[in-house]
C-alpha positions in Angstrom: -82.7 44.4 8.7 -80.9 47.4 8.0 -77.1 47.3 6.9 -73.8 49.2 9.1 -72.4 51.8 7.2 -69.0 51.1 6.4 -66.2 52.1 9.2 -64.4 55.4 7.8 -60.8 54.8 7.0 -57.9 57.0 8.9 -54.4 56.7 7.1 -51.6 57.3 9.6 -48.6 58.4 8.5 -47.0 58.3 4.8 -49.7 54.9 4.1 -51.4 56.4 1.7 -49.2 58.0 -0.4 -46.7 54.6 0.0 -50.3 53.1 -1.3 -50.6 55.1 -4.2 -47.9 54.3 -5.5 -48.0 50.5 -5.8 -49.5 49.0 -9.2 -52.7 49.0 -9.8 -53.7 45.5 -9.7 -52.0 45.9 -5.8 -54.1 48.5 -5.1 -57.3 47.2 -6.3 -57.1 44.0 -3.8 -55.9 46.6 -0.7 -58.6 48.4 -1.8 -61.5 45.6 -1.6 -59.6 43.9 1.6 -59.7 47.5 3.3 -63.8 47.6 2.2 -64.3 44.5 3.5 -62.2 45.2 6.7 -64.6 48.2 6.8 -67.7 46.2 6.6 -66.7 43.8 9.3 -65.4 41.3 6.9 -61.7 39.7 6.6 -60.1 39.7 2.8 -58.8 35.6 2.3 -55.1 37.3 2.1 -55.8 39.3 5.4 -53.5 37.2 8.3 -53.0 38.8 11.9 -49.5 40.2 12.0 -47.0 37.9 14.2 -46.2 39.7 17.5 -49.4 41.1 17.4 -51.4 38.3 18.9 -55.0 39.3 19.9 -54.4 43.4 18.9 -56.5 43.0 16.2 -53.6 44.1 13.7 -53.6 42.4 10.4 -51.5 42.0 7.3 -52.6 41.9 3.7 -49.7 40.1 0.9 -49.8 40.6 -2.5 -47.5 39.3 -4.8 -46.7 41.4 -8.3 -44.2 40.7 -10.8 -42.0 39.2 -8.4 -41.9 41.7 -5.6 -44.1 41.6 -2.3 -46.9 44.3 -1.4 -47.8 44.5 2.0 -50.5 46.9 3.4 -50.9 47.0 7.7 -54.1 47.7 10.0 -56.3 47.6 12.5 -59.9 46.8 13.2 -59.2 47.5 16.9 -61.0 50.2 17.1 -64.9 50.9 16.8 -64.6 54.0 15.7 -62.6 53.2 12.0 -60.3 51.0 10.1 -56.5 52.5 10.7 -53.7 52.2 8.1 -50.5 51.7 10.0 -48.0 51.1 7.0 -48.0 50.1 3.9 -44.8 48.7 1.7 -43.0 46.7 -0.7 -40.9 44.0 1.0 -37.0 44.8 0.5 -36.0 42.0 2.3 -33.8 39.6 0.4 -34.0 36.6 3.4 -36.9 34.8 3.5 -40.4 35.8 3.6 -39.7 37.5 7.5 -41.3 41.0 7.5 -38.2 43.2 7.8 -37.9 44.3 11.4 -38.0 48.4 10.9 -41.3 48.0 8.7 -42.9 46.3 11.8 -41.9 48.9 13.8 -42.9 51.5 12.2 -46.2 49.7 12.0 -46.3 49.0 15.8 -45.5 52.5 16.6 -49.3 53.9 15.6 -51.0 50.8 17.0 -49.3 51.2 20.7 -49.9 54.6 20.6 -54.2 54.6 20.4 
């Protein structure tokens, strides 16, 4: 039985450049969750996003050298995979996503 191609992968915004610039060992697991989101598959560290119930938005975590790594998007879509935001976690209270990154996640993922 022959195998799907993998979904392309369409950045929005500044995600990929915010991307690059996380340590490697963050980018490596973004990168394999974002294959695997590509392939139809879910990354173990891939939740769905709260307020997003059913939108098909998820949320990768990673944790590195103390600080949080977060990486945004959605398999809504047939026709890729679509990087909404990704960032390190400033907030200082709690392990809430900080409102204006959600937003500016949400924003891109209204709008298709």
């Amino acid at each position: 039985m022959p195998t799907k191609p993998p979904k392309p992968v369409e950045w929005i915004g500044s995600s990929l450049k915010d991307l690059r610039g996380f340590p490697q060992d963050v980018r490596d697991t973004f990168g394999f969750a974002l294959y695997l989101a590509q392939s139809g598959s879910k990354h173990a560290a891939a939740k769905p996003l709260k307020g997003f119930a059913g939108a098909g938005v998820l949320e990768v975590v990673e944790d590195f050298d103390g600080d949080a790594f977060r990486a945004v998007y959605t398999v809504r879509f047939a026709s890729a995979v679509y990087i909404l935001h990704a960032f390190q976690k400033k907030s200082k209270a709690g392990i809430k996503t900080p409102k204006a990154d959600i937003d500016s996640g949400a924003a891109p993922a209204q709008a298709r």
